[in-house]
C-alpha positions in Angstrom: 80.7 92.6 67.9 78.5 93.2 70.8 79.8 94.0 74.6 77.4 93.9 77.3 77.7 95.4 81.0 76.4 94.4 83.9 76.5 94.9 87.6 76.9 99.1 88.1 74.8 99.9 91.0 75.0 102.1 94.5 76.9 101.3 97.0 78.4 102.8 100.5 81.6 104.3 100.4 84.0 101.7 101.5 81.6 98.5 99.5 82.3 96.5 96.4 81.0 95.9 93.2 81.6 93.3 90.2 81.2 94.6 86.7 81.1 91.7 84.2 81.0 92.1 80.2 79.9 89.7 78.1 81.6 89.7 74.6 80.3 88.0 71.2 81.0 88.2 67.8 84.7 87.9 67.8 87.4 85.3 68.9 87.7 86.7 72.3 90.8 84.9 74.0 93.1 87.1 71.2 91.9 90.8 72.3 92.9 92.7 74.9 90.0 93.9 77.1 89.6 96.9 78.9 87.5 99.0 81.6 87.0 102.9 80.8 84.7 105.0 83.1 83.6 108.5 82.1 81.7 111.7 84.0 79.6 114.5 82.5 81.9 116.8 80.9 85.0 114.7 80.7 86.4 112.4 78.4 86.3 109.3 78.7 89.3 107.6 81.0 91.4 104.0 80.7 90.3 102.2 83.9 92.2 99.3 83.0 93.3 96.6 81.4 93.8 93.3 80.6 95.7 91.4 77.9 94.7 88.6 75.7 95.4 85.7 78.1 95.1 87.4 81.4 98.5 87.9 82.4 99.0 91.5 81.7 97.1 94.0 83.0 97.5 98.0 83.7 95.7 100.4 86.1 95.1 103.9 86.2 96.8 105.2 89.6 93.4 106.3 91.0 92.4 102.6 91.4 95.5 100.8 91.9 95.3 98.6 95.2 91.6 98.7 94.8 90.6 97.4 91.5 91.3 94.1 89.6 90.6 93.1 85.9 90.5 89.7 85.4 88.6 87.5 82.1 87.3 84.4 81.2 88.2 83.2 78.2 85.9 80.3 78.2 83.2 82.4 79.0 83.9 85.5 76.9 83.7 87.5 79.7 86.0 90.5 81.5 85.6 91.6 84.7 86.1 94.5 87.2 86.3 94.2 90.7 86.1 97.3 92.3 86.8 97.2 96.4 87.3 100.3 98.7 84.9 102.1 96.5 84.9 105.7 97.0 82.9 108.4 96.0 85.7 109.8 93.2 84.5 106.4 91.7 81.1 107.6 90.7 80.8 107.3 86.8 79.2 105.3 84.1 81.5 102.2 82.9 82.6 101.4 79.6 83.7 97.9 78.5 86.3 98.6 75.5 87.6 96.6 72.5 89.8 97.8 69.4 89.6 95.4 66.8 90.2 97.4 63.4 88.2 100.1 65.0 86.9 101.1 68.8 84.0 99.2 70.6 81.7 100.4 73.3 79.7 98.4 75.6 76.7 100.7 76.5 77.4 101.4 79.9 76.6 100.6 83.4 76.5 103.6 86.3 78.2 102.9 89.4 77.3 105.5 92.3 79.2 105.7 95.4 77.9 107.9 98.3 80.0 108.9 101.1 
């Protein structure tokens, strides 16, 4: 199993990012997918999520409104749209998998200045 992030960057209070991971290794369109984010010196935190076909998904109340999960399934690839950004938002990004045990992606930092 590998997961690969991309697109964390900086970004204007107010802007927009796209996080994409890329998933091999497994059959992708039966797992559930989800975003994590995490600070120094807290744990890490559900994001959200997104079930195996795309059709469920859950939000943590901090970025309800503002942030959308969607995947591709033909693409083996989940994604986080992040608008409205604010600066609470600053963290690293995880993309997440259970399959018999946890899976990490390894992370892309998002920074948001006010």
């Amino acid at each position: 199993v590998q997961l690969v992030e991309s697109g964390g960057g900086s970004v204007q209070a107010g802007g927009s990012l796209r996080l994409s991971c890329a998933a091999s290794g497994f059959t992708f369109r039966h797992y559930a997918m989800s975003w994590y984010r995490q600070v120094p010196g807290k744990e890490r935190a559900l994001v959200a999520r997104v079930g195996s076909t795309g059709t469920s998904t859950t939000y943590a109340d901090s970025v309800k409104g503002r942030f959308t999960i969607s995947r591709d399934n033909a693409k083996n690839t989940v994604y986080l749209q992040m608008n409205s950004l604010k600066p609470e938002d600053t963290s690293v990004y995880y993309c997440y998998l259970w399959l018999n045990r946890d899976y990490w992606g390894q992370g892309t930092q998002v920074t948001v200045s006010s």
